[in-house]
LUMLO-476127 format. One line per 4 residues: number of its first residue (from 1); for each residue x, y, z of N, C-alpha, C. Coordinates in nm, 4 decimals. Example, Ala and Ser with C-alpha at 12.3 -4.5 7.8 and 13.67 -1.06 7.14 Angstrom:
% residues 2
1	1.3190 -0.5690 0.7800 1.2300 -0.4500 0.7800 1.3200 -0.3300 0.7800 | 1.2850 -0.2250 0.7080 1.3670 -0.1060 0.7140 1.2900 0.0030 0.7870;
% end
This chain:
% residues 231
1	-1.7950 -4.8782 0.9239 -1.7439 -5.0154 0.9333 -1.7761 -5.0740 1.0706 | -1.7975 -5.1980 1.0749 -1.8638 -5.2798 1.2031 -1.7038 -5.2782 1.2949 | -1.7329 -5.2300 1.4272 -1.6274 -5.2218 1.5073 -1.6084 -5.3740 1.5944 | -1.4959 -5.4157 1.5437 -1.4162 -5.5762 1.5942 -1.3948 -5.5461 1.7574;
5	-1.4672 -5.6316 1.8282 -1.5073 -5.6489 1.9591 -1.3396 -5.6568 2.0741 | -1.3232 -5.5801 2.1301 -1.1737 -5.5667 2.1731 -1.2402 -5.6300 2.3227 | -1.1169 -5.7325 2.3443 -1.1086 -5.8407 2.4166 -0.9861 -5.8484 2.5091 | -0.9685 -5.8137 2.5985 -0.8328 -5.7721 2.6786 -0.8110 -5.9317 2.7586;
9	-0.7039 -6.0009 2.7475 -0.6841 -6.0946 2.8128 -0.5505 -6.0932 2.8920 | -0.5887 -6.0802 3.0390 -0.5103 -6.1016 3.1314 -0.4838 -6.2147 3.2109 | -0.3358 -6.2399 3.2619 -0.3344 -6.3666 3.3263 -0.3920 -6.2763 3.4783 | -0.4171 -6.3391 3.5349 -0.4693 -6.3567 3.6743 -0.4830 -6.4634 3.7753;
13	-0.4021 -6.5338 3.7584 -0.3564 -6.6449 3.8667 -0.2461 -6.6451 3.9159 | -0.2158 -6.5305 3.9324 -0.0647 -6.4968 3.9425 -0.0145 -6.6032 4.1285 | -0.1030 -6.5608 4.1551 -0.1198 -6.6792 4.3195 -0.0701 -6.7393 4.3174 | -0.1383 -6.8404 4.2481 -0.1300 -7.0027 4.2079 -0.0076 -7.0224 4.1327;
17	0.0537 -6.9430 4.0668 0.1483 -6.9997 3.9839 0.2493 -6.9903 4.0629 | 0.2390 -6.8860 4.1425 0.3600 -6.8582 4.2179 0.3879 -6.9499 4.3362 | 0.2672 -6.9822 4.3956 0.2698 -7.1029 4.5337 0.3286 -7.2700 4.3997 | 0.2699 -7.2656 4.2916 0.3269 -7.3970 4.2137 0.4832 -7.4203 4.2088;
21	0.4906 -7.2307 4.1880 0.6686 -7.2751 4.1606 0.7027 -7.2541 4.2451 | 0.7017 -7.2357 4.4046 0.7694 -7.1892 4.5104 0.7917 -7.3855 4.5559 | 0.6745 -7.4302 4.5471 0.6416 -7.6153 4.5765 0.7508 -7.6532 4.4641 | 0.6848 -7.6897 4.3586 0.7406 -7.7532 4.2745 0.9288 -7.7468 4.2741;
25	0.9788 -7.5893 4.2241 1.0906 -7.6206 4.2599 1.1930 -7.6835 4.3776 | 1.1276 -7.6555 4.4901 1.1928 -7.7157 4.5923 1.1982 -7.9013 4.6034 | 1.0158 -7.9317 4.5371 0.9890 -8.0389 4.5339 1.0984 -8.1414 4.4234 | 1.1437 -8.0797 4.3545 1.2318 -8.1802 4.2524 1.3872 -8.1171 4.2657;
29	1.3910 -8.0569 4.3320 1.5303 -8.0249 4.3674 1.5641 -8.0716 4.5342 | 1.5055 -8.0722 4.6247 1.5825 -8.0887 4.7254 1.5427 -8.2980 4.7789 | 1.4770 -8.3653 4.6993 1.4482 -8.4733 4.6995 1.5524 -8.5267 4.5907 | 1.5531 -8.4557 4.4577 1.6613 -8.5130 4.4138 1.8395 -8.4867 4.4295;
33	1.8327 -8.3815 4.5588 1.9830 -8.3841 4.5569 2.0058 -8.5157 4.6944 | 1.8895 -8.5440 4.7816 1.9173 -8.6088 4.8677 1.9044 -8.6987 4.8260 | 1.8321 -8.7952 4.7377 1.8608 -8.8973 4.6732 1.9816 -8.9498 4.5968 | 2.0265 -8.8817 4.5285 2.1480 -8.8485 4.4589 2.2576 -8.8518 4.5457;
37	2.2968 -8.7597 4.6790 2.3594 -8.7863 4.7653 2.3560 -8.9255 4.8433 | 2.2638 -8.9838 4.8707 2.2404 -9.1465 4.9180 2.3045 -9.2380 4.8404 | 2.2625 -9.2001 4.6881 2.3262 -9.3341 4.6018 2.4865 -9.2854 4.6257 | 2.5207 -9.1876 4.6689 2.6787 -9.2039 4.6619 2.7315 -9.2277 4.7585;
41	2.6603 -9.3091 4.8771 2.7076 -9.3135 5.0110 2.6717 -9.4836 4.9862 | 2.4955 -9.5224 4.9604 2.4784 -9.6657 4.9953 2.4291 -9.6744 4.8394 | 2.4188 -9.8393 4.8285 2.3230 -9.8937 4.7109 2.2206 -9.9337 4.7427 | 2.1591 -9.8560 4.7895 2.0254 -9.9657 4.8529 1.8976 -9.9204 4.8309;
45	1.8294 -9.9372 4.7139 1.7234 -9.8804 4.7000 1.6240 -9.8505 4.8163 | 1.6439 -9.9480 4.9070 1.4836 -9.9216 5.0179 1.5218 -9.8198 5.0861 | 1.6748 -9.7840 5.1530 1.6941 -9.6710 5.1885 1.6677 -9.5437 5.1243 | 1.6908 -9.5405 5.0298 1.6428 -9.4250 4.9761 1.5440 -9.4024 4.9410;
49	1.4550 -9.4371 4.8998 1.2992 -9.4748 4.8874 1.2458 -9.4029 5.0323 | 1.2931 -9.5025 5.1064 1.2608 -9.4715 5.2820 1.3139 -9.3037 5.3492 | 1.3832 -9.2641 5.3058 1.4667 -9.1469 5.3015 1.4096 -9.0534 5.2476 | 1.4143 -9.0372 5.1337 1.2608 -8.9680 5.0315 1.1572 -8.9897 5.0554;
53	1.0920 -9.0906 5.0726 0.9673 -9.0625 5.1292 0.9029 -8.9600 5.2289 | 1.0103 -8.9572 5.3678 1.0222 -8.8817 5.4710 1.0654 -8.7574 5.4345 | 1.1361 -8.7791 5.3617 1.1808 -8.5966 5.3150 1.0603 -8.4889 5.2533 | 0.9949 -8.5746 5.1445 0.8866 -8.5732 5.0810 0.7444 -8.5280 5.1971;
57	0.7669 -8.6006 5.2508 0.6244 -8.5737 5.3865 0.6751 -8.4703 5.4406 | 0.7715 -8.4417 5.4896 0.8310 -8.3715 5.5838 0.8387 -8.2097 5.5169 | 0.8767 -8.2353 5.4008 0.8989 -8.1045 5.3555 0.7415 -8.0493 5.2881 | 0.7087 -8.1195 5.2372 0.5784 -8.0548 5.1681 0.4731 -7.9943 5.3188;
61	0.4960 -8.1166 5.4463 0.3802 -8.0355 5.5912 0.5116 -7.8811 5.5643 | 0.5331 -7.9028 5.5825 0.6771 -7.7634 5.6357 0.6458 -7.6501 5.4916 | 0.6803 -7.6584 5.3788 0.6421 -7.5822 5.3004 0.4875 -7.5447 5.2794 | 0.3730 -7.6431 5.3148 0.2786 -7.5768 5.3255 0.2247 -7.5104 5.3863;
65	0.2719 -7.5395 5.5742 0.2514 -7.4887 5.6316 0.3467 -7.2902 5.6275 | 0.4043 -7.3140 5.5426 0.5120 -7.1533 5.5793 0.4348 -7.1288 5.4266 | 0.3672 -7.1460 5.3846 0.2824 -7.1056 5.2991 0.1125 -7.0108 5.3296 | 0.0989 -7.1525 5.4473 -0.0174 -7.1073 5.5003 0.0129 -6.9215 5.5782;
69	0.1168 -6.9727 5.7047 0.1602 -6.8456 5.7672 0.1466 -6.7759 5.6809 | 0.2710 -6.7536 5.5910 0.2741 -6.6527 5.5047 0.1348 -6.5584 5.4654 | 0.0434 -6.6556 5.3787 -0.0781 -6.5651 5.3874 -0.1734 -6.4929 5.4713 | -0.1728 -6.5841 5.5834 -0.2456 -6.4987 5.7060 -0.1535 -6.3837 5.7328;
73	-0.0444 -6.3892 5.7315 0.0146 -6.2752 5.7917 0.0267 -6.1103 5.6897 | -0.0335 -6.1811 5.5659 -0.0308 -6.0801 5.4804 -0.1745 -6.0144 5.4437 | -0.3005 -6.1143 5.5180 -0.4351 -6.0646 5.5513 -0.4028 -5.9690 5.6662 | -0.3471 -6.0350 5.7846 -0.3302 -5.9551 5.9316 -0.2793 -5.8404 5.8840;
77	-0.1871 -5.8071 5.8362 -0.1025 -5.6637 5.7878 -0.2071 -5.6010 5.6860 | -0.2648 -5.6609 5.5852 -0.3769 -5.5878 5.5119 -0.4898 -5.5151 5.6214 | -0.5329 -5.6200 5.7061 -0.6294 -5.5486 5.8261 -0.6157 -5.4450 5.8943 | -0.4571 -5.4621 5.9241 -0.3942 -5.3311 6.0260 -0.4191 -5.2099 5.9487;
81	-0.3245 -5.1895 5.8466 -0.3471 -5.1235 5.7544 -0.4669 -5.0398 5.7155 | -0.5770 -5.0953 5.6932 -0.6790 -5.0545 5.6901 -0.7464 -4.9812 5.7626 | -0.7700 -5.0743 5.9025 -0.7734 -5.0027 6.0275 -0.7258 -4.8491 6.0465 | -0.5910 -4.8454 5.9999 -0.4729 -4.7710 6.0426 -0.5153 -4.5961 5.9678;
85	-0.5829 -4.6703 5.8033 -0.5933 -4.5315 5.7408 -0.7614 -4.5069 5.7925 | -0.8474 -4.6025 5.7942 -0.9500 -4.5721 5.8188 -0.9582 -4.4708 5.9402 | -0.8963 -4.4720 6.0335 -0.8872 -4.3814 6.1145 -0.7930 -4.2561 6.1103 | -0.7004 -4.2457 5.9947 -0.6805 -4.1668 5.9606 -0.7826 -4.0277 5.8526;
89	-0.7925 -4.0821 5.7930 -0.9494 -4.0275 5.6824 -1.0285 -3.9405 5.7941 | -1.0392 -3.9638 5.9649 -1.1312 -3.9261 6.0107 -1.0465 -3.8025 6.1201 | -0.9229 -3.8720 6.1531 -0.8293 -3.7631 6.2379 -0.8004 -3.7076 6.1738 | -0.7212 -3.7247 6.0558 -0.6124 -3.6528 5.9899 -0.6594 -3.6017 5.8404;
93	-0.8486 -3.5636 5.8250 -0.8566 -3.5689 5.6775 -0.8030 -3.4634 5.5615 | -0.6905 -3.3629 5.6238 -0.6796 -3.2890 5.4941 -0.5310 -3.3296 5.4979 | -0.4248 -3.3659 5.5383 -0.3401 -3.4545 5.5477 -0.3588 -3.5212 5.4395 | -0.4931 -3.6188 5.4559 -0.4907 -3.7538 5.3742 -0.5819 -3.6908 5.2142;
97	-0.6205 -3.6032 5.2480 -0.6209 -3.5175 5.0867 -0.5303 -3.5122 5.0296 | -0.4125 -3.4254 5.0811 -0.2820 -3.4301 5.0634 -0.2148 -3.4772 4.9601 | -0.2217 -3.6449 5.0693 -0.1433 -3.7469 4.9896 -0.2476 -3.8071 4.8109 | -0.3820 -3.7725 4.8481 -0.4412 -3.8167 4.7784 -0.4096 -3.7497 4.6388;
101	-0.4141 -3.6252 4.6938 -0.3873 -3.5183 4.5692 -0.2249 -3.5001 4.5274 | -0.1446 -3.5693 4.6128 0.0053 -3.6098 4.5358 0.0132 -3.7186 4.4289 | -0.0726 -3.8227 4.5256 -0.0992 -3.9207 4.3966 -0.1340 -3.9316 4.2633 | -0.2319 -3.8244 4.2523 -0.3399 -3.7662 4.1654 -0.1835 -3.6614 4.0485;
105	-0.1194 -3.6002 4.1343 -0.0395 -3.5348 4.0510 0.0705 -3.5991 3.9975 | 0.1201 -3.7123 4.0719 0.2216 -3.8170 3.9987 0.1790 -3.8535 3.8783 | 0.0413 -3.8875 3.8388 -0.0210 -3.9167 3.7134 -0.0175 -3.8142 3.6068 | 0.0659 -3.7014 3.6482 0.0068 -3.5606 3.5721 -0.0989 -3.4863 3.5743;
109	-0.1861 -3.5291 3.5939 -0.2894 -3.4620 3.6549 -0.2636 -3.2905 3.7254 | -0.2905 -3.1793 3.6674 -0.2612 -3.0443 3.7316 -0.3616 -2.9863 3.8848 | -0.3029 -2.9499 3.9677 -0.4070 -2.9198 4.0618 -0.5759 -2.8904 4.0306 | -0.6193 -2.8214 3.9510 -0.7321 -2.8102 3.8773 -0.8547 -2.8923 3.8703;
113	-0.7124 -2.9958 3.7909 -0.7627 -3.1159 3.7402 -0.8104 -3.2238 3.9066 | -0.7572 -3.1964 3.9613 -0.6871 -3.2911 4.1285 -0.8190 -3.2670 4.2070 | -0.8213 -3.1318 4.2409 -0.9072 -3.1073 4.3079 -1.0644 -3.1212 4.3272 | -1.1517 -3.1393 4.2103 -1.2914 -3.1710 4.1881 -1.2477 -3.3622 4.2578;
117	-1.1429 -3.3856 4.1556 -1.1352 -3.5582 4.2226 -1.1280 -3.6104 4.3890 | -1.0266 -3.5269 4.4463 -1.0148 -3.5384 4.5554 -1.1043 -3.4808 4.6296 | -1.2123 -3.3857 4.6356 -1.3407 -3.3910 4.6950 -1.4332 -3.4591 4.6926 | -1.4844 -3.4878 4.5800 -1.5438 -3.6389 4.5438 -1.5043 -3.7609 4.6083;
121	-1.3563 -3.8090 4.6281 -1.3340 -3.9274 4.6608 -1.3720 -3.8652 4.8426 | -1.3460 -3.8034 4.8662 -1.3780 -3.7750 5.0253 -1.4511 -3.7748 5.0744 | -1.6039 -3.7927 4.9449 -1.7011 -3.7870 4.9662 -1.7750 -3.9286 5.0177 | -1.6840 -4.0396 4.9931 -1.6946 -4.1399 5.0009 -1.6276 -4.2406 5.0651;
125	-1.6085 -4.2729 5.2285 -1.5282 -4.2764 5.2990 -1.4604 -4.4202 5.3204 | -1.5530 -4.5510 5.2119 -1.5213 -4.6891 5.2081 -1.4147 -4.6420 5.0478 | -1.4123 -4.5598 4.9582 -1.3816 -4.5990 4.8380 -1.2725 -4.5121 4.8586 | -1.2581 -4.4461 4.9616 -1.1225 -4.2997 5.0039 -1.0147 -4.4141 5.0560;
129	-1.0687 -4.5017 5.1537 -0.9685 -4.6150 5.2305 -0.9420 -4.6987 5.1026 | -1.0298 -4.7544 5.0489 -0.9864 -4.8224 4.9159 -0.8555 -4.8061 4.8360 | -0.8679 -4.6609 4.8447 -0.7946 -4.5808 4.7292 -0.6644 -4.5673 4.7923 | -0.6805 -4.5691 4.9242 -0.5029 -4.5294 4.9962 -0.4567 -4.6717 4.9944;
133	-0.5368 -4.7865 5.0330 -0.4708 -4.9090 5.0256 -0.3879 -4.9149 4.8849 | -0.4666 -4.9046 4.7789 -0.4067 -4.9307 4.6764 -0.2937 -4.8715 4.6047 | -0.2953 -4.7637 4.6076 -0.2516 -4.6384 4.5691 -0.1097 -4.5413 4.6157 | -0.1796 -4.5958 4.7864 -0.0533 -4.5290 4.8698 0.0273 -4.6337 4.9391;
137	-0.0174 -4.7222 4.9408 0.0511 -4.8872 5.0384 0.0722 -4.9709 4.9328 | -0.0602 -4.9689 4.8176 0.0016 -5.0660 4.7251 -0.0023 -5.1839 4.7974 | -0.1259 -5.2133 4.8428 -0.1624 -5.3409 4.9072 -0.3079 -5.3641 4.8511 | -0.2969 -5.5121 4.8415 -0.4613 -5.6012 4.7657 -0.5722 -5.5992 4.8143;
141	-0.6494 -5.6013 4.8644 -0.7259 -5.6692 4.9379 -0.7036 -5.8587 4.9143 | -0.6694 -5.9101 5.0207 -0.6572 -6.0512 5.0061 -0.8117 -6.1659 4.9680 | -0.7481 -6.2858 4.9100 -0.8567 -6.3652 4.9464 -0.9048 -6.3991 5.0857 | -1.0510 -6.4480 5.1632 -1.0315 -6.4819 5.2370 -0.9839 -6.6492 5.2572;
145	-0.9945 -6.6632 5.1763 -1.0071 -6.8723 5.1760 -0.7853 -6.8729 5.0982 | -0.7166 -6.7504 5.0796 -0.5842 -6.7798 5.0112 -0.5067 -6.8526 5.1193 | -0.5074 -6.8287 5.2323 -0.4428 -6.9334 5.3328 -0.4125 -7.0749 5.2948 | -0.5887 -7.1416 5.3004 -0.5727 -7.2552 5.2737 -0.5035 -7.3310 5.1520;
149	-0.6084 -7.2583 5.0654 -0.5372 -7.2678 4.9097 -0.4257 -7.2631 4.8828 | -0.2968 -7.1418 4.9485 -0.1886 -7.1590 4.9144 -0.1215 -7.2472 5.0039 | -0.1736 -7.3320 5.0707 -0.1246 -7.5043 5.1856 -0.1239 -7.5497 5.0966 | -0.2128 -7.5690 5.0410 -0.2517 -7.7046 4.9523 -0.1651 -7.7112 4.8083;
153	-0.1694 -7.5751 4.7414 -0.1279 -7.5995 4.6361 0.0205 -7.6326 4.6526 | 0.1180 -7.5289 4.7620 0.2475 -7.5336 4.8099 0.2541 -7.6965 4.7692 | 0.2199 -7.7512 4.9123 0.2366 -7.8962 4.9513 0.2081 -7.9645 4.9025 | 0.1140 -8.0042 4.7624 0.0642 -8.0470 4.6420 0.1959 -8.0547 4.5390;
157	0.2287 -7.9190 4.5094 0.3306 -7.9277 4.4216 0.4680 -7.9778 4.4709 | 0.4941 -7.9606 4.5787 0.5779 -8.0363 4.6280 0.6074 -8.1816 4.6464 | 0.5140 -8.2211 4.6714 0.4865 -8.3980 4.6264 0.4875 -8.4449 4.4808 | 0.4208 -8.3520 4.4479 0.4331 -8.4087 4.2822 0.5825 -8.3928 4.1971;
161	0.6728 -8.2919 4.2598 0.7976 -8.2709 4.2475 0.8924 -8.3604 4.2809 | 0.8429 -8.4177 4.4038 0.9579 -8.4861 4.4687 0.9497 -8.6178 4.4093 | 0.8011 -8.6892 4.3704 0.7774 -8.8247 4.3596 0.8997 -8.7987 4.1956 | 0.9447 -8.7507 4.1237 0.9666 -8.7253 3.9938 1.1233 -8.8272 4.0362;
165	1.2280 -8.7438 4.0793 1.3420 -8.8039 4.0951 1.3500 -8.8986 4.1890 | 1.2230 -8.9671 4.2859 1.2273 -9.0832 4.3361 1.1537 -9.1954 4.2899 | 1.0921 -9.1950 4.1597 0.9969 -9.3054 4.1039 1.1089 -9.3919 4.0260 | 1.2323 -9.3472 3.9988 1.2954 -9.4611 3.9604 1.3778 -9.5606 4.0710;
169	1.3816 -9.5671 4.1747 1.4098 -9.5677 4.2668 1.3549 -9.6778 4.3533 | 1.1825 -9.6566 4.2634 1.0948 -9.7530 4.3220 1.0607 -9.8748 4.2389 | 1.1029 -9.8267 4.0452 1.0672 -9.9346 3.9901 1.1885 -10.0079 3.9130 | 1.3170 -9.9415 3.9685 1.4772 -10.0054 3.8983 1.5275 -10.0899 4.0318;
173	1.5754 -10.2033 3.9806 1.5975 -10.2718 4.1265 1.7364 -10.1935 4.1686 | 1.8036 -10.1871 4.1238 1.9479 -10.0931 4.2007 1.9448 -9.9509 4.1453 | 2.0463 -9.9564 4.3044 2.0361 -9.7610 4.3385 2.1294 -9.7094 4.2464 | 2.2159 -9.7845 4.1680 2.3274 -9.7036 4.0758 2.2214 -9.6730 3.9661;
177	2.1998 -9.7580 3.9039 2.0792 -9.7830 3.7664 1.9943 -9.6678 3.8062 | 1.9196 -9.6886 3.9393 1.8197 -9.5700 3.9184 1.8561 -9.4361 3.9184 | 1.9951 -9.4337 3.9529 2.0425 -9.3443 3.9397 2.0323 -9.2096 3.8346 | 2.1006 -9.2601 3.7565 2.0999 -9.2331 3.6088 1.9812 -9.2386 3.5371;
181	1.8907 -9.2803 3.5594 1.7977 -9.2507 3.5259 1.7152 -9.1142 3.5978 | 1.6805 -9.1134 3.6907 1.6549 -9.0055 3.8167 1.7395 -8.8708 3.7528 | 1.8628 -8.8842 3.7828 1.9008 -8.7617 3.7032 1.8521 -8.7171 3.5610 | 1.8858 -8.7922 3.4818 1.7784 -8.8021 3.3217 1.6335 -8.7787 3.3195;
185	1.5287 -8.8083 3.4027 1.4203 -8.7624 3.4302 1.4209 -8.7022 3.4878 | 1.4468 -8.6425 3.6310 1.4584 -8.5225 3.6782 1.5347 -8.3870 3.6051 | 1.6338 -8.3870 3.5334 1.6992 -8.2605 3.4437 1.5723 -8.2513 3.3307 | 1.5211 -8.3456 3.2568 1.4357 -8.2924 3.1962 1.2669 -8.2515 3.2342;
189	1.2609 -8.3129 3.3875 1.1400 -8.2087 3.4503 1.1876 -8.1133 3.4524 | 1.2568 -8.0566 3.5491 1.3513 -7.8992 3.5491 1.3294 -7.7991 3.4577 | 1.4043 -7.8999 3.3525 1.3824 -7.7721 3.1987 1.2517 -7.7995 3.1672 | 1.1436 -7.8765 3.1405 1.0145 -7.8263 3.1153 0.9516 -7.7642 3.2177;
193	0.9654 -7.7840 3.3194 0.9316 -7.6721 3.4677 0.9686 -7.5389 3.4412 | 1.0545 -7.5200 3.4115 1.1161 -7.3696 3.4149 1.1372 -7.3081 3.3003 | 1.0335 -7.4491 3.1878 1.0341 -7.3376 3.0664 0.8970 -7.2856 3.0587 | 0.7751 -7.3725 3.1091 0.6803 -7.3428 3.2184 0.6868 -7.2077 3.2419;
197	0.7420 -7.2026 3.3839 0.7550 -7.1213 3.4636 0.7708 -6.9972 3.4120 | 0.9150 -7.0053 3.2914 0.9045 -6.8631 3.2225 0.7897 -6.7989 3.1504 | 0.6709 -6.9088 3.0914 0.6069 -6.8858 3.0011 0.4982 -6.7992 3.0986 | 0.4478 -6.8397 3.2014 0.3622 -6.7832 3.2675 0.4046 -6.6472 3.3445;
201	0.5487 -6.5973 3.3789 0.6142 -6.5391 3.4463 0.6271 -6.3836 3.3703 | 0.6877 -6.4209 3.2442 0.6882 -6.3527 3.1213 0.8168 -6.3291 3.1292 | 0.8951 -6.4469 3.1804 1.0635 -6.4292 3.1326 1.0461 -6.4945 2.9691 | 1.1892 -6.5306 2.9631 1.2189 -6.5946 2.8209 1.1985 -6.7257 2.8546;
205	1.1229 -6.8667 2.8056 1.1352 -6.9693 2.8752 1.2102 -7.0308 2.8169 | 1.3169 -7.0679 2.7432 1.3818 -7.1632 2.7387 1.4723 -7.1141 2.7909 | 1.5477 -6.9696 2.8371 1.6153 -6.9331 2.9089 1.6197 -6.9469 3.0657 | 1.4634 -6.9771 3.1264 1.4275 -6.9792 3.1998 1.4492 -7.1507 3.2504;
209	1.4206 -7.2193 3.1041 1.4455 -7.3594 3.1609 1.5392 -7.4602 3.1982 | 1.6593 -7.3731 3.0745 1.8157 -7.3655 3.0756 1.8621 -7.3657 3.2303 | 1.8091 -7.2479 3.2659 1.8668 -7.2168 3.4301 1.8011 -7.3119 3.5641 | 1.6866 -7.2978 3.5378 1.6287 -7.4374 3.6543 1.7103 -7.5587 3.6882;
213	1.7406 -7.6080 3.5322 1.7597 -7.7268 3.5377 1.9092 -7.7358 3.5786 | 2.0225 -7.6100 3.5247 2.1285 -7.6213 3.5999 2.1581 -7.5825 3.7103 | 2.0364 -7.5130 3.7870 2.0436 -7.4586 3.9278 2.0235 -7.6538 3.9788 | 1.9134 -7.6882 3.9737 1.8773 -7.8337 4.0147 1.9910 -7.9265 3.9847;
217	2.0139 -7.9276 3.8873 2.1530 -8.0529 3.8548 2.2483 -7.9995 3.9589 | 2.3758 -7.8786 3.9366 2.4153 -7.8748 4.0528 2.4065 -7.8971 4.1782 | 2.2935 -7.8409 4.2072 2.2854 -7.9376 4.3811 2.2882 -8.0665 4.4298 | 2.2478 -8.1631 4.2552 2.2421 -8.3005 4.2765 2.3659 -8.3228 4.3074;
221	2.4386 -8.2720 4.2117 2.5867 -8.3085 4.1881 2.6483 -8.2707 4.3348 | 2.6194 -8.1756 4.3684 2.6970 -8.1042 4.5257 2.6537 -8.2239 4.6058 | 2.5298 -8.2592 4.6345 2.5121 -8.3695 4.7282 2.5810 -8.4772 4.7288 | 2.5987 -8.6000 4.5629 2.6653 -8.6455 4.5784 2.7875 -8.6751 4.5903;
225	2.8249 -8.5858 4.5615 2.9705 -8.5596 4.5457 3.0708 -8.5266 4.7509 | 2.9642 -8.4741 4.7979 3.0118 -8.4808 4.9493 2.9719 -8.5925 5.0495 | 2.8790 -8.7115 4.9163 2.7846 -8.8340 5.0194 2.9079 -8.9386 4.9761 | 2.9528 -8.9144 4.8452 3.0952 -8.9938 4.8040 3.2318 -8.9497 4.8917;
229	3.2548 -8.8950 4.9042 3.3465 -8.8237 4.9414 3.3631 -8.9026 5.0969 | 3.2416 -8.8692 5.1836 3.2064 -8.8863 5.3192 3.2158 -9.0202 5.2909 | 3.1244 -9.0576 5.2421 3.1133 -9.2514 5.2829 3.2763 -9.3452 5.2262;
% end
């Protein structure tokens, strides 16, 4: 019988999804609790508009930039690392057999079995460092260009988050009106965000979207509720 062509499909953007939702959620949650908090202090659409806007700029340079850090600092530690065993392999090489051949036996693998492998890999002193990164540190090799990329996407999704619970804001002439609306469009970004989010994540997503949206509503509610209170 003709053998049906086996096709393995993996997600692999795991990056990107993760810099989307690290942006995004912050982006429609911390614009719409400060908005939300404003309408319960003033009515004034331009203030808040003006308020969000700045929050919006402010937070997306700030989240992209602790985005950017973030990745360099996880190239710099990949480098050390490397460094670190590469010169181990050469001081310390039956040590780093050792560990190689513990690894090798965590899999089940019987000494027997271990040993032809772990001479072989020793034999090969770029694919021996390879193998401890991965294996024994459980570290990637990084992109070199993920720095930037994860700026952009951070601070990308963050704008596109925030503009969500401030676009009514810009086209309802009063701040009560847009109110209610803002919340109503923003709770239902939330839950399609985080049913999203589950789908790519491999939680449950409507469970996933359930919770976004009442993590996000609450804070709206916390804001205004202490901008009423105060004013």
């Amino acid at each position: 019988m003709p053998q049906t062509e086996h096709t393995e499909r993996h997600f692999t953007a795991g990056d990107i999804v993760r810099d989307i939702v690290i942006g995004m959620s912050d982006g429609l949650t911390v614009p719409f609790a400060l908005a939300a908090g404003l309408s319960g202090a003033v009515n004034s659409s331009a203030i808040i508009i003006t308020a969000g806007l700045a929050e919006i700029s402010a937070g997306s340079i700030a989240m992209g930039l602790g985005g950017y850090l973030a990745a360099k600092s996880d190239a710099e530690h990949y480098h050390s690392e490397r460094e670190r065993e590469s010169q181990e392999i050469i001081r310390i090489p039956e040590e780093e057999k050792a560990e190689v051949a513990q690894i090798f036996r965590s899999y089940g693998l019987t000494d027997a079995e271990t040993e032809p492998l772990v001479n072989s890999l020793s034999q090969r002193p770029r694919a021996w460092v390879d193998f401890m990164m991965r294996y024994e540190l459980g570290l990637e090799k990084p992109d070199p260009g993920r720095a930037i990329t994860s700026a952009l996407t951070i601070a990308g999704a963050y704008i596109a988050g925030g503009l969500i619970p401030l676009s009514p804001y810009i086209f309802l002439s009063t701040a009560r009106s847009a109110l209610w609306v803002s919340v109503l469009l923003t709770l239902a970004a939330l839950l399609v965000f985080g049913y999203v989010k589950g789908h790519f994540t491999g939680t449950r997503p409507l469970r996933s979207g359930v919770q976004t949206m009442i993590i996000g509503g609450l804070a709206a509610a916390a804001a205004f509720a202490i901008a009423r209170a105060i004013s």
